[in-house]
SEVEX-319847 format. One line per field, with one value per residue (C-alpha): x, z, y; residue in three letters; residue number from 1. Coordinates in Angstrom, 3 decimals. Example, Ala and Ser with C-alpha at 12.3 -4.5 7.8 and 13.67 -1.06 7.14 Angstrom:
% residues 2
u: [12.300,13.670]
w: [7.800,7.140]
v: [-4.500,-1.060]
markol: [ALA,SER]
lumza: [1,2]
//
This chain:
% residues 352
u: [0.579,-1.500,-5.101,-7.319,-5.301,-6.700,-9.475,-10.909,-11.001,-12.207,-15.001,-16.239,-16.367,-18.785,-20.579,-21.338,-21.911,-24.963,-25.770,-29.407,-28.342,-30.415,-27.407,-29.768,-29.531,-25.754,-25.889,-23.550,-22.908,-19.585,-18.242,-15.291,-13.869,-11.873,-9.707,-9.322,-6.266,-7.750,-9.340,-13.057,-11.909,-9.844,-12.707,-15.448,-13.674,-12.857,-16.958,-17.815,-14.941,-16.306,-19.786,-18.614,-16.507,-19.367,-22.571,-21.925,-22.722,-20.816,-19.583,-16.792,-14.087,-12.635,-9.812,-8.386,-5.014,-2.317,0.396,0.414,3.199,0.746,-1.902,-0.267,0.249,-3.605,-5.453,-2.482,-4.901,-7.230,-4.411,-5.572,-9.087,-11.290,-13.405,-10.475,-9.114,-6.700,-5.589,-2.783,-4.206,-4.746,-8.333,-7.255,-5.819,-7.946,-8.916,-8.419,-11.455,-12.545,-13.493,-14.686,-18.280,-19.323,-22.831,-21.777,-18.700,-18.224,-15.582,-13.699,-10.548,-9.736,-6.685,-8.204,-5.792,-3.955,-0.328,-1.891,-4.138,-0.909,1.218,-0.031,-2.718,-3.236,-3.613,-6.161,-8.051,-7.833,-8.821,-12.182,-12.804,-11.018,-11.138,-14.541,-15.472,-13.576,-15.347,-18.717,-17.917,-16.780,-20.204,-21.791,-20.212,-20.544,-24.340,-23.812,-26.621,-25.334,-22.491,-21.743,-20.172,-18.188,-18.736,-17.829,-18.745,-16.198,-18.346,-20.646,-17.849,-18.339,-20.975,-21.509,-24.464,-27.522,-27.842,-27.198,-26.385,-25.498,-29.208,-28.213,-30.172,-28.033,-25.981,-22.258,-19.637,-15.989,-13.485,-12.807,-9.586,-7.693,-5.157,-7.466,-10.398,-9.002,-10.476,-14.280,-14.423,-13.640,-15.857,-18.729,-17.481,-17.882,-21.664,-22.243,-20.508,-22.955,-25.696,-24.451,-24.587,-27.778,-29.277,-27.487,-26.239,-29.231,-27.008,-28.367,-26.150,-26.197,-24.010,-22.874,-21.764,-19.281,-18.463,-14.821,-14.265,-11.701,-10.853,-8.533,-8.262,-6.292,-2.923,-0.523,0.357,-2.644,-2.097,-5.588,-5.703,-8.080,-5.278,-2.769,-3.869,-4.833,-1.090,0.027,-2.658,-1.098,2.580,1.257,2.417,0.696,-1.462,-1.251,-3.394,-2.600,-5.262,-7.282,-9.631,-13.448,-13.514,-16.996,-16.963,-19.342,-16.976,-17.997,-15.999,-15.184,-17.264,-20.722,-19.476,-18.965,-22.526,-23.754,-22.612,-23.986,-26.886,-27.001,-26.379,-29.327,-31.514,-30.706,-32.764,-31.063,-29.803,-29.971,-27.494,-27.330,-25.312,-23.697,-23.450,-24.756,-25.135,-23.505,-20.251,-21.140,-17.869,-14.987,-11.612,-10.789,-12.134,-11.635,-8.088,-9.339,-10.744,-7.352,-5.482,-7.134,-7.569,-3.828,-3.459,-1.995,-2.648,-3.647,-0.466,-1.077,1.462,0.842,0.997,3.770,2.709,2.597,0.401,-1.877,-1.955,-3.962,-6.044,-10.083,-11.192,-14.002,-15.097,-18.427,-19.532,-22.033,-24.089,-27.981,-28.043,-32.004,-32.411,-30.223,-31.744,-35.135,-33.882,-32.423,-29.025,-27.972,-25.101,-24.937,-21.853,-20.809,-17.646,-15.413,-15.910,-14.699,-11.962,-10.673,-11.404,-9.514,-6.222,-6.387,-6.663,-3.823,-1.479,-1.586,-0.313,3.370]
w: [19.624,20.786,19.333,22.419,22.698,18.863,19.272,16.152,16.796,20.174,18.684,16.624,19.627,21.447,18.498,18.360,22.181,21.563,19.083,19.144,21.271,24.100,26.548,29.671,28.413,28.898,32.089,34.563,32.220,31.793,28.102,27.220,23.875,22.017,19.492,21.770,20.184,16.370,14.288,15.719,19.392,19.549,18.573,20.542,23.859,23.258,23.172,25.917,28.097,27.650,28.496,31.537,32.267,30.700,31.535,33.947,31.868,34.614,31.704,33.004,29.820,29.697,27.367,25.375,23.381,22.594,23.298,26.454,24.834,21.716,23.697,26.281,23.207,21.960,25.056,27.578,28.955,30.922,32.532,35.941,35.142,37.238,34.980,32.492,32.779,29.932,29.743,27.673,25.851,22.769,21.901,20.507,23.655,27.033,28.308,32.241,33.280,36.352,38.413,36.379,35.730,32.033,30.451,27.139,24.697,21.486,19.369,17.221,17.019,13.485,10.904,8.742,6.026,3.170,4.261,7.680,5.455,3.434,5.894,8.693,6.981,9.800,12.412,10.463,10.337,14.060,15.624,13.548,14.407,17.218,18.972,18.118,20.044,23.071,23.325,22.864,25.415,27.753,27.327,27.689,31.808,32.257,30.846,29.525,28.416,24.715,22.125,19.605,16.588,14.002,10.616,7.471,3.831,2.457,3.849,0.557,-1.655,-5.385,-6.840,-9.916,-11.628,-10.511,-7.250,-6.966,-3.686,-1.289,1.369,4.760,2.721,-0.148,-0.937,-2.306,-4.220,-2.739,-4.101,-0.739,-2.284,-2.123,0.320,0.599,1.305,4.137,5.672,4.502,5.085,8.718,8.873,7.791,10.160,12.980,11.804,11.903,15.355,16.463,15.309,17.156,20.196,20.379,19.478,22.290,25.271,24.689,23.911,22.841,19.993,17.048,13.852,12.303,8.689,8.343,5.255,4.604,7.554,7.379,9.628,11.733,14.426,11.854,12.441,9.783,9.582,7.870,4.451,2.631,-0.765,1.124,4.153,1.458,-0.039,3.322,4.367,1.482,1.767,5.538,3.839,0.551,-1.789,-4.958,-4.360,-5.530,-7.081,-7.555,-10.637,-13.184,-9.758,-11.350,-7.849,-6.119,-2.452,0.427,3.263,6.513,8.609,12.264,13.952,12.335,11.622,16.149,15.863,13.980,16.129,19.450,16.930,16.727,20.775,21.944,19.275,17.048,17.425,18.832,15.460,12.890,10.615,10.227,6.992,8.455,5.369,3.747,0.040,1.067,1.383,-2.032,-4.104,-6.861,-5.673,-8.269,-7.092,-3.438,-4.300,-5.799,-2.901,-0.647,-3.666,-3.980,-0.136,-0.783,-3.718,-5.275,-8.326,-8.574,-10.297,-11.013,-9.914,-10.540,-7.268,-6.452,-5.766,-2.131,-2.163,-4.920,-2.778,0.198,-2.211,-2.508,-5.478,-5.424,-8.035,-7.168,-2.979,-2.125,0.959,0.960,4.712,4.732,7.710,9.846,8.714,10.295,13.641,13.515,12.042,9.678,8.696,8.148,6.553,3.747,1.807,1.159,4.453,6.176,4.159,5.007,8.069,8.879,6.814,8.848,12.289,11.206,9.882,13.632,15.224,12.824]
v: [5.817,2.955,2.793,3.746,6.879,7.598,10.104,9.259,5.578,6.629,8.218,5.396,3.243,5.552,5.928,2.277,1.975,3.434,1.045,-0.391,-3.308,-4.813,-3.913,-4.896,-8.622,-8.328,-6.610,-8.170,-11.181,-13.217,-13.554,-15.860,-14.686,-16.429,-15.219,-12.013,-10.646,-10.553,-7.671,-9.079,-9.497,-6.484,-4.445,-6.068,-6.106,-2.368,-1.593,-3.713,-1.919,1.437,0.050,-0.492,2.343,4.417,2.931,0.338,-2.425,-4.458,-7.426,-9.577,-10.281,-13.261,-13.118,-16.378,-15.659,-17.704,-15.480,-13.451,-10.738,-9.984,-9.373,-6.936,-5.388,-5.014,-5.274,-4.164,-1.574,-3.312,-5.746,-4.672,-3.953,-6.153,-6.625,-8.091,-11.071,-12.467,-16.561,-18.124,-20.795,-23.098,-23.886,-27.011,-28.305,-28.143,-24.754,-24.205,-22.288,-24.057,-21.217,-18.491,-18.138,-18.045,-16.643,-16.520,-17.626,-15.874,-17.547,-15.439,-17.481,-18.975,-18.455,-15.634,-14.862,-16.467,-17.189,-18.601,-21.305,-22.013,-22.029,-23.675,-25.995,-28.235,-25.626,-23.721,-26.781,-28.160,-24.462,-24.458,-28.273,-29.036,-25.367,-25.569,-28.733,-27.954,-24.441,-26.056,-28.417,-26.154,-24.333,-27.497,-28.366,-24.801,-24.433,-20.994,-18.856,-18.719,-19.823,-17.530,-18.854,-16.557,-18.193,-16.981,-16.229,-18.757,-21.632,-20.746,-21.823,-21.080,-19.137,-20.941,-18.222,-20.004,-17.052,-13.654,-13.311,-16.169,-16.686,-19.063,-21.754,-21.557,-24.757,-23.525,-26.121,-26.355,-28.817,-30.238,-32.254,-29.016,-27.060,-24.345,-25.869,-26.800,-22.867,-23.454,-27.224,-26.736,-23.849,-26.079,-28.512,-26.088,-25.720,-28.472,-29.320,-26.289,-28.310,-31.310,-29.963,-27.834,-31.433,-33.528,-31.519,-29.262,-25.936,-22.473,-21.916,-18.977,-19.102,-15.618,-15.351,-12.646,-11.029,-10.366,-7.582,-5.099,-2.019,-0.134,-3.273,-4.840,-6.698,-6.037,-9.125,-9.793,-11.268,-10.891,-8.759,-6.021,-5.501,-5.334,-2.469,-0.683,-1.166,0.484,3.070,3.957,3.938,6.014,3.457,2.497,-0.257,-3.558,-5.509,-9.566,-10.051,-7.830,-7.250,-8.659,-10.250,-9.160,-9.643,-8.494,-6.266,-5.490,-2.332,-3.992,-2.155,-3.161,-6.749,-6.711,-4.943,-7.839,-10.420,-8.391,-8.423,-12.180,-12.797,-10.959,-11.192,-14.548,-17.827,-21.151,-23.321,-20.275,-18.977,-15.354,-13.369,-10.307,-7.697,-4.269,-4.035,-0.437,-2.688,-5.106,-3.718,-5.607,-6.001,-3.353,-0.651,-1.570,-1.039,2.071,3.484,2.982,4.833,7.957,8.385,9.019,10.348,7.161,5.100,1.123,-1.220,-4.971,-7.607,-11.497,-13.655,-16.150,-19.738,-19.415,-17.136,-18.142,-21.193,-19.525,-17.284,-18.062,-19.092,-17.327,-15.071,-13.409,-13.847,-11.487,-11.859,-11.742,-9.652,-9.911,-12.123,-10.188,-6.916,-8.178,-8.581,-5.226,-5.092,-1.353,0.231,3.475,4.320,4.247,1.734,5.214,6.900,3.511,3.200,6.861,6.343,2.859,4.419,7.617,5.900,3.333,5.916,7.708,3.697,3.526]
markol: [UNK,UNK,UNK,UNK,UNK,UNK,UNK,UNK,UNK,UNK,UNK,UNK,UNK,UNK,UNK,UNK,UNK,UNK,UNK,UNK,UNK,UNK,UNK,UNK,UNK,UNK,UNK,UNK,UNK,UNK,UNK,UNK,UNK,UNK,UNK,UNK,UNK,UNK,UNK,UNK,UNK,UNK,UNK,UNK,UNK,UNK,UNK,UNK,UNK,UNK,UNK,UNK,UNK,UNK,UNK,UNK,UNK,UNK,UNK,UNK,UNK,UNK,UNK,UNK,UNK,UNK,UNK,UNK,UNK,UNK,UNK,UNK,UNK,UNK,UNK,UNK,UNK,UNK,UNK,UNK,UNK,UNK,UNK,UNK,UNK,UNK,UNK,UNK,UNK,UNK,UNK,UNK,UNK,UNK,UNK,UNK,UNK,UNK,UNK,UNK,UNK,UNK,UNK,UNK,UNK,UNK,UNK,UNK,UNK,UNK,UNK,UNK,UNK,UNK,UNK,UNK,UNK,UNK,UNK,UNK,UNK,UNK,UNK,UNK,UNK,UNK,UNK,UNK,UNK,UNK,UNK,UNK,UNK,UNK,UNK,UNK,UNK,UNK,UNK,UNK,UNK,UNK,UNK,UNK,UNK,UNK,UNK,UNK,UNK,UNK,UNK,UNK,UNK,UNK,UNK,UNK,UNK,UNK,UNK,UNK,UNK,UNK,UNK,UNK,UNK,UNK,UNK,UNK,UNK,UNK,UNK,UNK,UNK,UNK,UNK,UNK,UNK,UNK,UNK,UNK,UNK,UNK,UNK,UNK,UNK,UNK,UNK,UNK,UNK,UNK,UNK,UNK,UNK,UNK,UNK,UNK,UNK,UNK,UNK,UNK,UNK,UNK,UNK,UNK,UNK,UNK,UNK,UNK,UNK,UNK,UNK,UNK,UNK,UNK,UNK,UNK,UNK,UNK,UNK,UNK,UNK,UNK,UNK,UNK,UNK,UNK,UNK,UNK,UNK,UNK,UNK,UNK,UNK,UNK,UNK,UNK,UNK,UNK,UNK,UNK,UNK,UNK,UNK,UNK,UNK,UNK,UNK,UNK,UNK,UNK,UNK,UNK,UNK,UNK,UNK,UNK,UNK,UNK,UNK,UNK,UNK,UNK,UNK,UNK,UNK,UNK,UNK,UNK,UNK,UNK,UNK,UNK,UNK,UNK,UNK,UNK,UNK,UNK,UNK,UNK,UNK,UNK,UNK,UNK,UNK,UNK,UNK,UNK,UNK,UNK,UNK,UNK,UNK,UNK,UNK,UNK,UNK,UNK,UNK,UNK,UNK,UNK,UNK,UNK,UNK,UNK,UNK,UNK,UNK,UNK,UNK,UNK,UNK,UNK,UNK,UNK,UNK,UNK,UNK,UNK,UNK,UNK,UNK,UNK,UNK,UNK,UNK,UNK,UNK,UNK,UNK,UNK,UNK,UNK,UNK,UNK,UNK,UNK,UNK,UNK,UNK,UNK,UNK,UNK,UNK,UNK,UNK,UNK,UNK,UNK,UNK,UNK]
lumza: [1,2,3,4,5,6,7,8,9,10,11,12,13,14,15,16,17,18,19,20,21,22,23,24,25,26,27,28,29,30,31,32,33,34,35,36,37,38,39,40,41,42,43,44,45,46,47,48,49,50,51,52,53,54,55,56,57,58,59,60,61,62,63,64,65,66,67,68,69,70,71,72,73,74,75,76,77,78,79,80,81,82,83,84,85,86,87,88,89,90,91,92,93,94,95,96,97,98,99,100,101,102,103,104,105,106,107,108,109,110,111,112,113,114,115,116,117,118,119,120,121,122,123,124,125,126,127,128,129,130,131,132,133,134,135,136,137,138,139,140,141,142,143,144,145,146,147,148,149,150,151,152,153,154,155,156,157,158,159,160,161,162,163,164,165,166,167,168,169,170,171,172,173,174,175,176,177,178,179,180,181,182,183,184,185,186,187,188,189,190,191,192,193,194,195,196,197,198,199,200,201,202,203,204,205,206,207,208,209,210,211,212,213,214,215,216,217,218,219,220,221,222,223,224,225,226,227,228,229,230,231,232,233,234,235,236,237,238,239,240,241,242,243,244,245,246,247,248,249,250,251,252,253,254,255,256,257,258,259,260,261,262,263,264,265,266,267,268,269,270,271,272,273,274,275,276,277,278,279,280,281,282,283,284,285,286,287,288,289,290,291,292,293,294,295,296,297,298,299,300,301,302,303,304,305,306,307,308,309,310,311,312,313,314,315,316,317,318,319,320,321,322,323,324,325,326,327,328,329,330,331,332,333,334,335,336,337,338,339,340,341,342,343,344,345,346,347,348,349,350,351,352]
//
């Protein structure tokens, strides 16, 4: 069973159509998306489908992916919408868009998990820099209304106990003479790049923060702790935990972390950084792994990590998002860290 024909995840995304999101500024606009395949892009393209099916939001989807056969698999349903239109391409090389028409780009496309950073070092690196640039100056010949750039709570870095929660003003440490800095440090690049070209090529540009984001858009390939103990949640396995768990992280469900970044697009101001959390979703990696157990009926083990991948993990110990700023230009959540959890498990377990 594919995941549109879900009703449950069906549900969820009329729920959040209705979302308090100035839909007329998106009326009849053109949105390149990058990273189109992933948990974000999956997710995001599903709402603004059903806006148009549903309320004739009229949005033109530009789809980039790297592999045409993975995404026939996720977004094989709209292949002869005409309102759809997916390319085959690598952000780090040049991106053949000559003819389409382009109001917005959102990119979404990064390596997101710890075998990819290990792995492929290099490659997470060039699509945060180098994808970066060439999307920005794409938006640049095309003068788009907006560039949306999906940031993320590792650009922080260490907390090292002088803040509670990390503010967009606050100033993290990373050991940038690592391999796994190599996922933040380009992230912070990609700011920065932002800033570079709001300042010379005039660009209206907005940086989101996401938390760590979880949810039933998913690929289970996914290598982070979180999606490990999902998968064995959908399985019914015990899950297992790589370390005694003191970890504290902000989460985001998919669904209000795409809600944030609509959030951002219509709503954020040019140059600004914007944390997308809810202290409803502030929990330890303990009793995250908790919460996938006893939605099964299983019990929490603890098994040490190889090298390879302790060599993609954060190092991060306490990352907690201050969500403040977003809050004020009209960002909630309203449920809950359990309910999600449930409800991502149940709506996987109906795709094996």
């Amino acid at each position: 069973m594919k995941l549109l024909e879900i009703e449950e995840y069906k549900k969820q995304i009329e729920q959040y159509a209705n979302y308090n999101i100035d839909w007329n500024l998106l009326k009849n606009k053109s949105f390149l998306i990058s990273g189109a395949t992933g948990m974000i892009g999956k997710c995001l393209i599903d709402i603004i489908m059903y806006k148009n099916e549903y309320d004739n939001l009229n949005c033109t989807i530009i789809a980039l992916g790297r592999n045409k056969e993975k995404a026939s698999n996720r977004l094989g349903e709209y292949f002869n919408n005409n309102n759809f239109k997916f390319i085959e391409s690598d952000i780090n090389k040049s991106i053949d868009v000559e003819d389409e028409k382009i109001d917005y780009i959102l990119h979404a496309a990064s390596s997101t998990h710890p075998l990819q950073y290990s792995n492929d070092p290099i490659g997470t690196i060039t699509a945060n820099v180098m994808g970066t640039y060439n999307l920005l100056e794409l938006g640049a010949q095309k003068n788009i209304d907006r560039f949306l750039f999906a940031s993320s709570v590792e650009i922080y870095g260490e907390n090292r106990g002088d803040i509670d929660k990390f503010d967009e003003n606050y100033l993290g440490y990373i050991n940038c003479n690592t391999l796994r800095a190599g996922y933040p440090e380009s992230k912070r690049t990609g700011e920065t790049l932002c800033q570079a070209f709001i300042k010379q090529k005039n660009m209206d540009v907005v940086i989101a923060r996401l938390s760590r984001v979880f949810g039933p858009t998913m690929l289970m390939s996914d290598s982070k702790a979180s999606s490990q103990f999902i998968k064995n949640g959908i399985n019914e396995e015990d899950i297992v935990l790589k370390s005694e768990g003191l970890q504290n992280y902000s989460y985001s469900y998919v669904f209000d972390a795409v809600m944030g970044l609509l959030i951002c697009l219509t709503k954020g101001k040019c140059g600004e950084a914007y944390n997308i959390a809810d202290d409803k979703f502030d929990i330890k990696l303990k009793d995250f792994a908790k919460a996938c157990a006893d939605t099964v009926n299983k019990k929490v083990i603890f098994d040490l990590p190889d090298e390879t991948e302790r060599a993609g993990y954060s190092t991060a110990t306490k990352a907690l998002l201050n969500a403040t700023k977003i809050k004020e230009i009209g960002y909630f959540v309203e449920q809950g860290f359990n309910d999600r959890i449930e409800d991502t498990i149940k709506i996987l377990k109906k795709i094996k």
